[in-house]
N, C-alpha and C positions, 0 to 999 in steps of 0.2 A: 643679769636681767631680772625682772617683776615676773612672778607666776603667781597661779594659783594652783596650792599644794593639797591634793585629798589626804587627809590623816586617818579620818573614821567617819562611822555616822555624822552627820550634821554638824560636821570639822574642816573648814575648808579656809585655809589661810593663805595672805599675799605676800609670799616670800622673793630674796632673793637668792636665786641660784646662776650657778651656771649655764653659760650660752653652750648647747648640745654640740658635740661634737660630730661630725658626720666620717659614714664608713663608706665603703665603695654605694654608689648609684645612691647616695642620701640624697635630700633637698633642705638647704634650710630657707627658711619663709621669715619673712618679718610681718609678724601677724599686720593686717588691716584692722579686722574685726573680727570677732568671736561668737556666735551666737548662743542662746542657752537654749535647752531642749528640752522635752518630756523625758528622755534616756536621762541625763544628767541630774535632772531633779529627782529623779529613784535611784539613782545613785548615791547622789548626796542626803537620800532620806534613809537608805541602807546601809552606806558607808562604804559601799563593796558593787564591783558585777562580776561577777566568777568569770566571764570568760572576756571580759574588757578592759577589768581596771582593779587592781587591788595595792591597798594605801599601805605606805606612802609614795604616792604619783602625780606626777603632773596631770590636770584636768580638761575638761571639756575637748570638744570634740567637728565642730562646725566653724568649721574657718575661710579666710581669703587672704591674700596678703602680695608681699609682691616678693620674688626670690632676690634674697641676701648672698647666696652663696651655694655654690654644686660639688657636689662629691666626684671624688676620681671614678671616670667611667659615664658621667652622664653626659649625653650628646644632645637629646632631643629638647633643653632648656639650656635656660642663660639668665645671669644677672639683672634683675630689673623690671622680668614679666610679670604682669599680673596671672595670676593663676589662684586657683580650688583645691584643694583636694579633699577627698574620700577619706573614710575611716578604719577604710579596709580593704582588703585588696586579698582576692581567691588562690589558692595555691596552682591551680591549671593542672592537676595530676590526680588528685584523687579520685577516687568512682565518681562524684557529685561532678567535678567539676568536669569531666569525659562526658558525662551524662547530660551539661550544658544546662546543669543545678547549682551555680558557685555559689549561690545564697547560702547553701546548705554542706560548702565545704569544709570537709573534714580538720582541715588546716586554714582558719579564716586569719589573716593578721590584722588585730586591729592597732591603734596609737592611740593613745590620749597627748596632749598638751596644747590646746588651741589657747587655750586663757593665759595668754603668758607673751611676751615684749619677741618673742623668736621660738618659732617651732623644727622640728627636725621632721622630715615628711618617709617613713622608711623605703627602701628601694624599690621592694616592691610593690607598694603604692605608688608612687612614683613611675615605673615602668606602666600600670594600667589604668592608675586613677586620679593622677595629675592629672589636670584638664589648663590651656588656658582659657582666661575668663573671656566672652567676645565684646568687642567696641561698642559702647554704651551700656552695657549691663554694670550697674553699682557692687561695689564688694559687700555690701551689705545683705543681697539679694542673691550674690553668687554663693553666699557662706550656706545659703537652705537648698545647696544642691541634695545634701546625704537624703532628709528626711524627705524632699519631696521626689527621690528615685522610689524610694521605696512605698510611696501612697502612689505613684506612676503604673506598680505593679498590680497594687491592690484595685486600681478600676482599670485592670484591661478589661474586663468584660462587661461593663456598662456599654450598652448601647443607647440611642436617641428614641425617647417615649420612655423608657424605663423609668420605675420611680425606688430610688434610693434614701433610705434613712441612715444619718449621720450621727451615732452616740456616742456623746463626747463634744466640746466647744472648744478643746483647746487647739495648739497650733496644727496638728496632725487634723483632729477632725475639720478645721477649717480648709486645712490643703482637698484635703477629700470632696468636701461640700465644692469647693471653686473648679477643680478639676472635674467630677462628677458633671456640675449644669456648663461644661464646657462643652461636653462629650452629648448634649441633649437629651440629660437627664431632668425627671421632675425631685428636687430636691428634699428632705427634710432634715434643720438640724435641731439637732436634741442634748439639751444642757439645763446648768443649775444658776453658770452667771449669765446678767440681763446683758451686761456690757458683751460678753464673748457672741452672745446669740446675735445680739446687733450687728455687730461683725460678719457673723455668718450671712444675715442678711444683706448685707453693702457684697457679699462677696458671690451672691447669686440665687442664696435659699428660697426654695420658692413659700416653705410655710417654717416654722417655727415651735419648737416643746418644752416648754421649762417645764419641767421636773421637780418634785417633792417628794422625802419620805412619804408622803399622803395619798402618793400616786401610782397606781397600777401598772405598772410600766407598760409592758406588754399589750395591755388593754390600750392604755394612751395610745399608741404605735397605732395597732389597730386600726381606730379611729381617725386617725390622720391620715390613715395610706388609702388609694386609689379604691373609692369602693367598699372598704373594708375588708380586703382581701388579702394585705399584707402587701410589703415589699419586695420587687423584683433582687437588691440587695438591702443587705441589712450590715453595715459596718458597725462593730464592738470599736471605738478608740478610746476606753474609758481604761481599759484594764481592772474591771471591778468583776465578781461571780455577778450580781444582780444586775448588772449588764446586757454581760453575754448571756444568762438567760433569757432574759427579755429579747432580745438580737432574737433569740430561736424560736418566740413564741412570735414574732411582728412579721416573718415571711411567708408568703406568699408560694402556693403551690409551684414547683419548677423552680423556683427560687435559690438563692446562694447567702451565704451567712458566711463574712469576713470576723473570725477573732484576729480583729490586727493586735491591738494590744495588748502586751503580754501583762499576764498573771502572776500575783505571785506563787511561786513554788507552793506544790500540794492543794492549790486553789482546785475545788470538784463540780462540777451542772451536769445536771439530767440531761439525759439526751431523751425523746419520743422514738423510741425507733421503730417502732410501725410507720407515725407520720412522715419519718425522715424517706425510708422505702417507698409505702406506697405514694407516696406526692413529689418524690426524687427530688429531695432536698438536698443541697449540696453543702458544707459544712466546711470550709476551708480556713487557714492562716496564713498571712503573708509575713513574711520576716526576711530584713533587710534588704539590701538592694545587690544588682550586680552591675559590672563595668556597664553594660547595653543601657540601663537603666539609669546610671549616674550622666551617662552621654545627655542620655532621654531629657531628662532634668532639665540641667543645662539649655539644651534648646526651648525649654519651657520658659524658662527663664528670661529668657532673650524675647520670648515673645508679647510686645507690651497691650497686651488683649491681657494677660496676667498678672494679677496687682502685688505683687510678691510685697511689696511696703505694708498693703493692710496687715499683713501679718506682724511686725515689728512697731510696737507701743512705748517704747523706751528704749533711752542710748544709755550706756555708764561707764564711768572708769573704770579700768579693772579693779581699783582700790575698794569698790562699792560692792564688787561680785557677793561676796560671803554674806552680806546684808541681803541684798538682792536676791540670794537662796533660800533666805531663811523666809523672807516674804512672801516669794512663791509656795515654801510650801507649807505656810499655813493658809493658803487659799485665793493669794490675790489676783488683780484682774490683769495682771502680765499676762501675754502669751509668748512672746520672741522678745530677749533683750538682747539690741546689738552692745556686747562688752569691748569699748576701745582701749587697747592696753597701752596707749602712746597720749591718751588724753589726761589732763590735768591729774 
C-alpha cells in the first residue's frame, strides 16, 4: 500500500509498505480520508512527539474509512461499515482512569497511520473508540471527531451571555469560536491570517482581532471584551508564551483561562498571584479527549446546525501530503486538508 512515512524533522515521505497485519480484536480500515491537524504539523516541524510517535512511522492521525477486514475476537463490527476512530484509547485501570480522568491516563495508547491506502485500528481502540459513522454525516467531517472531542471539553463551562476570547484562528480555535456561540456565548476571535479570521466570522464570531507584533495583546483583548472588564473565558490555542500571557492579562474577575494549546517544552509565564487569589481566577488546561467526549463529538457532527465543511479548505492526494506540510508550515492559509489516499 501508499503511506506516509515520518523519518525526522520536516521528512515525510510517500512510500510503499506493507498492508498491517492484524492481532487479536485489530480492525483494518481502508482509509476514506485523512485529515491534517495542528498535532501533526508540530510533529512534522519537530520530527518527534515523545509520547505519540517516533520515526520512522507511519503518519497522521484523523481518519474514516470504511472496514477492510477484522481481527480474530472482534464481534461488535463487520466488513463494509463506515466507521471513525480515535487515536487513543484509556487503559480503564490506572488511578486516572478509576478516578474517571482517562485523559490523564497513565497508560494512554495512541496509533499513528491515517495517511496511508489501509490502516490498522489497535484493539483497544477498537473496543472504546471505534465509533460507526451515522447516516448522512460525510467521512470527511466524521475524520474531525478526535480534535473536536477535545475543544467539547474545553467549553464545558461556557454558558449563554458569557463572553469568550478565542487566540488562535486555526482549526482548533475555530471549532472553539463555533462551539463557544453555540452554547450562547458573545464571541471574539483573535488572529494574524485575514482569510482564517473571515472564517471565524462565517462560523459565529460576534467581533474580530488581527494582531501585530505592534500590538499589545492584552491591552487589544481588553478593549474588546464586555465593558473592558475582560473575558468570562479566555482560550490560549496558539501554543505561543506571548499568548498565554496575554490569555491571563484579558480575564475578567471570576474568570477562567483555558492553556489549551500545548507549549513547547521548558516554555515559562508569569503568573499575578495576588490577582489570581484575590479575583478567583481559575487557570486550567485541557488535554485530549476521552471515549464520553469522542461520543460527544460525533453527535456534534451529526448535527447539521454545525458547519463541520467550513473547517476543510482543501482536498489532496496523499502524493501531495509532504508538499502540503511543508506549506503549512511556513505559514499558509490551510486550516484542515482532507488527504485522499485512493485519489489520482
Amino acid at each position: 500500500m501508499r503511506a506516509a512515512v515520518l523519518h525526522g524533522k520536516q521528512d515525510v515521505r510517500i512510500e510503499d509498505v506493507d498492508v498491517p497485519s492484524l492481532a487479536p480484536g485489530d480492525v483494518l480500515l481502508r482509509t476514506s480520508v485523512a485529515l491534517t491537524c495542528g498535532t501533526d504539523l508540530k510533529v512534522y516541524r519537530r520530527g518527534y512527539h515523545a509520547r505519540m510517535i517516533v520515526p520512522p512511522a507511519l503518519f497522521g492521525h484523523e481518519i474514516a474509512g470504511t472496514i477492510e477486514a477484522v481481527g480474530p475476537g472482534v464481534t461488535g463490527f463487520r466488513e463494509g461499515e463506515r466507521v471513525v476512530a480515535a487515536n487513543s484509547a484509556p487503559c480503564g485501570s490506572c488511578e486516572y482512569c478509576r478516578a474517571e480522568r482517562p485523559s490523564l491516563c497513565d497508560d494512554l495508547l495512541f496509533w499513528n497511520g491515517a495517511y496511508a491506502q489501509f490502516a490498522r485500528i489497535p484493539a483497544r481502540v477498537v473496543e472504546q473508540n471505534l465509533l460507526r459513522v451515522p447516516e448522512g454525516v460525510k467521512d470527511e467531517h466524521a475524520a474531525m471527531v478526535e480534535p473536536l472531542a477535545c475543544v467539547l471539553r474545553g467549553v464545558a463551562s461556557v454558558r449563554p451571555g458569557d463572553s469568550v476570547a478565542v487566540l488562535g484562528s486555526g482549526g482548533i480555535g475555530l471549532m472553539f469560536v463555533a462551539l463557544a456561540k453555540a452554547r450562547g456565548a458573545r464571541v471574539v476571535s483573535v488572529g494574524r491570517n485575514p482569510e482564517k479570521l473571515a472564517r471565524a466570522r462565517a462560523l459565529g464570531a460576534d467581533a474580530l482581532l488581527r494582531v501585530g507584533s505592534d500590538v499589545a495583546l492584552a491591552d487589544a483583548l481588553m478593549e474588546a471584551s464586555p465593558g473592558g472588564k475582560g473575558f468570562h473565558l479566555v482560550v490560549e490555542a496558539a501554543g505561543q508564551a506571548e499568548t498565554s500571557q496575554a490569555a491571563l492579562g484579558a480575564v475578567r474577575k471570576g474568570g477562567v483561562v483555558n492553556l489549551f494549546a500545548g507549549c513547547a517544552a521548558g516554555t515559562e509565564i508569569a503568573l499575578d498571584a495576588p490577582r489570581v487569589h484575590y479575583e478567583e481566577i481559575v487557570v486550567t488546561a485541557t488535554f485530549h479527549h476521552t471515549p464520553q467526549s469522542i461520543r460527544a463529538a460525533l453527535r456534534q457532527l451529526a448535527d447539521p446546525a454545525f458547519d463541520a465543511g467550513a473547517l476543510i479548505t482543501t482536498r489532496v492526494p496523499l502524493d501531495r501530503l509532504p508538499a502540503l506540510l511543508a506549506e503549512m508550515a511556513r505559514g499558509g492559509d490551510s486550516l484542515k486538508a482532507a488527504v485522499l489516499p485512493w485519489s489520482g
